[in-house]
C-alpha positions in Angstrom: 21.3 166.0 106.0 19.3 163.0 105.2 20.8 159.6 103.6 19.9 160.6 100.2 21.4 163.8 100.4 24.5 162.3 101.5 25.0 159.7 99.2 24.1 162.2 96.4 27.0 164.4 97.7 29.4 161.7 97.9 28.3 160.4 94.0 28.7 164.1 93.0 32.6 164.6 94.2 33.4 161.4 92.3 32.0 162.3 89.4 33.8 165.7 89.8 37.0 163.4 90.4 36.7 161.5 87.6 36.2 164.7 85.3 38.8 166.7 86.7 41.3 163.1 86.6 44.4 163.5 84.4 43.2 160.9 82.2 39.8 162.9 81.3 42.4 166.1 80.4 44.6 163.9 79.0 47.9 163.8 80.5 49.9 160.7 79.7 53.0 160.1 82.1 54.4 157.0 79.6 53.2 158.2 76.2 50.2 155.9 76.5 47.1 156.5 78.0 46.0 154.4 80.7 43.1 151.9 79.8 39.5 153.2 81.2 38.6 149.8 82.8 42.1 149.3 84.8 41.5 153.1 86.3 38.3 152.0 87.4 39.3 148.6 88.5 42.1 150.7 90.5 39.5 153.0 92.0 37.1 150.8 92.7 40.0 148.6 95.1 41.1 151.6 96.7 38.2 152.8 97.5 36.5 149.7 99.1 39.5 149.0 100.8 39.7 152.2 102.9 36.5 152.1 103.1 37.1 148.6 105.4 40.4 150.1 107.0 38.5 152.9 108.0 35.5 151.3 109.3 37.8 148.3 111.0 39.6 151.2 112.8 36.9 153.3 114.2 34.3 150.1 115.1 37.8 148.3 116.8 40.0 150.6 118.7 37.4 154.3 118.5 33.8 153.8 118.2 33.1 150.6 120.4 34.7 152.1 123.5 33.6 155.7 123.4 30.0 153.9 123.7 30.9 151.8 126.2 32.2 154.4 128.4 28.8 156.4 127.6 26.0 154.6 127.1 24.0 151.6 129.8 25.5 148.5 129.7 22.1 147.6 127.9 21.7 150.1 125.6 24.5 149.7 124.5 24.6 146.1 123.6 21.4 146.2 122.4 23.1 149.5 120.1 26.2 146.5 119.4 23.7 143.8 118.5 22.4 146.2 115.1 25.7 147.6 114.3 28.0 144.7 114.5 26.0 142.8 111.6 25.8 145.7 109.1 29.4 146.8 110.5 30.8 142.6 109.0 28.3 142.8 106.2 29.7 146.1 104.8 33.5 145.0 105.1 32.9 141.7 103.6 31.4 143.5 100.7 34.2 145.9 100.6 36.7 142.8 101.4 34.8 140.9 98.1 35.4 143.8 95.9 39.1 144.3 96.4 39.6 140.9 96.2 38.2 140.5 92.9 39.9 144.2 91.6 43.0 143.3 92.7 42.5 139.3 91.4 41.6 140.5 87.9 44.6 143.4 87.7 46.9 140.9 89.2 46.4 137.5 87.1 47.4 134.4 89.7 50.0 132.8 86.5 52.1 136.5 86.3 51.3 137.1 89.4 55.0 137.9 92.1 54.8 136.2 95.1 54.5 139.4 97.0 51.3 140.2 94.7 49.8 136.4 96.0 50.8 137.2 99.5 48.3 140.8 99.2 46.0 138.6 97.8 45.9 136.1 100.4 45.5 139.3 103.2 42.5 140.1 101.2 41.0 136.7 101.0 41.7 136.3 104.9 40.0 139.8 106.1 37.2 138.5 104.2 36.8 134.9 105.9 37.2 136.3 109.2 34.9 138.9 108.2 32.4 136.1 107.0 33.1 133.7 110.3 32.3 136.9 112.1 29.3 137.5 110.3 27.8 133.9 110.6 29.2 132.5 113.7 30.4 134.3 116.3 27.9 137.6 116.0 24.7 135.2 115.7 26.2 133.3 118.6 27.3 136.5 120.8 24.0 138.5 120.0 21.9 135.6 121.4 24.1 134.8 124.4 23.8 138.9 125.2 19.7 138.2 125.1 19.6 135.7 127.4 22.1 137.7 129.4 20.1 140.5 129.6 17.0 138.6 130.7 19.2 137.3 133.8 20.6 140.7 134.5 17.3 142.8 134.6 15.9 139.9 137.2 18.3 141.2 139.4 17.9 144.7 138.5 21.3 145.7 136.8 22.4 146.4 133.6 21.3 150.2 133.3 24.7 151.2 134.8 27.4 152.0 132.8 30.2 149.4 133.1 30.6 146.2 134.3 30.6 147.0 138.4 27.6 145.8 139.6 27.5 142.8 136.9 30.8 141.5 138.3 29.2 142.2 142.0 25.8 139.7 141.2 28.1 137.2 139.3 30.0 136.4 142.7 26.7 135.6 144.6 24.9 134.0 141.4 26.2 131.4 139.5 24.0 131.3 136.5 24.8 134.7 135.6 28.7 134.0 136.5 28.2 130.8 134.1 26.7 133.2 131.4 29.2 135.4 131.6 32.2 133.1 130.8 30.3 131.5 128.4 30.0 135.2 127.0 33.2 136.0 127.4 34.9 133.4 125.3 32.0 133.7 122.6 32.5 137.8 122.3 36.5 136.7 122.7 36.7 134.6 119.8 34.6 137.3 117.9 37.3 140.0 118.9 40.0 137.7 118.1 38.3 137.3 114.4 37.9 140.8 113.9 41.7 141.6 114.7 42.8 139.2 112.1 40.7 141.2 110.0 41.9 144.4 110.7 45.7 143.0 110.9 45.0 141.6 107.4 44.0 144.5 106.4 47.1 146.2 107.8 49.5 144.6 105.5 47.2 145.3 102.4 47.9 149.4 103.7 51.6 149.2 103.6 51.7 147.1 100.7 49.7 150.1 98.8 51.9 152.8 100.3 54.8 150.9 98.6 53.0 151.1 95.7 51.7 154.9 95.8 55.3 155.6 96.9 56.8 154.2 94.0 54.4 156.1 91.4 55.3 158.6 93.1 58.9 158.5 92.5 58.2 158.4 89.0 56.5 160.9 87.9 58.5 164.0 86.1 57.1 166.5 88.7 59.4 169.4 87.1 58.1 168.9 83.9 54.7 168.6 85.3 55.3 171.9 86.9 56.7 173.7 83.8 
């Protein structure tokens, strides 16, 4: 299935959602129903924020290591050096989104402090996100070049892991130089993206409060009658 297929897939369920939604039949849980432009603000926040969660948690702790266990050391950081900047671009967006759903449907002045607190995780997986995006990825992607360039002079780097790399670095010391240097450049990227995906992490239980409590009060047995 090609891009265009999938993304007309994806469009089509959400429009069936939104047609099929309680506020297109008309149910009304208070008496009053709900304004148009807050469901969509509401949609639109959730939606872009799993998005993020989802894609923090495959690329972090799934994705990135079932490659590196796979594919040449290379390949796949030549794979890494494509995907990491569309991978920050598309949670920044998704980061920028939320932040302004959740800003507008949560006014700073009426605002509780727990509802500044969410909005600060927010703003924070976005910065890191950003920093990631235009510091440390530009930074790591280079370093990995001239890496690379070092590496294949000595004929390694189509293995998978970093055996032989750690082998050569003990007998060459630009390569063991380039390697630290690596090291704390790719560390500091890691470090960014875990403060993303921890911010992240206390937006989720916040909105599980929140479903949870909605929950709770909804007339379910009248609903069922």
């Amino acid at each position: 299935m090609g891009w265009m297929s999938r993304f007309l897939a994806a469009v089509a369920f959400l429009a069936i959602g939104v047609i099929f939604s309680p506020e297109t039949f008309g149910s009304k849980s208070d008496g009053q129903e709900p304004p148009k432009l807050t469901t969509f603000l509401k949609l639109a926040h959730l939606l872009c924020f799993s998005t993020a969660w989802g894609a923090a948690l495959w690329v972090t702790f799934i994705g990135g290591i079932i490659m590196f266990k796979n594919l040449p050391r290379h390949q796949f950081g030549n794979l890494q050096s494509k995907m990491f900047p569309a991978y920050f671009s598309m949670v920044g967006v998704c980061c920028v989104v939320s932040v302004a759903c959740f800003g507008y449907l949560h006014p700073w002045k009426t605002s509780s402090t727990t509802e500044k607190y969410q909005l600060g995780f927010l703003l924070a997986a976005f910065a890191f996100n950003l920093t990631n995006l235009f510091v440390f990825t530009p930074m790591t992607i280079e370093m990995m070049k001239q890496r690379h360039k070092v590496e294949r002079e000595a004929n390694i780097g189509e293995e998978v892991g970093w055996t032989k790399n750690q082998e050569v670095a003990k007998v060459n010391p630009k390569l063991k130089a380039m390697n630290k240097k690596f090291g704390m450049i790719h560390g500091l990227s890691s470090l960014a993206n875990i403060m993303s995906f921890g911010s992240l992490a206390m937006h989720s239980w916040y909105l599980a409060e929140e479903i949870a409590q909605t929950a709770s009060c909804i007339p379910w047995k009248q609903s069922l009658i």
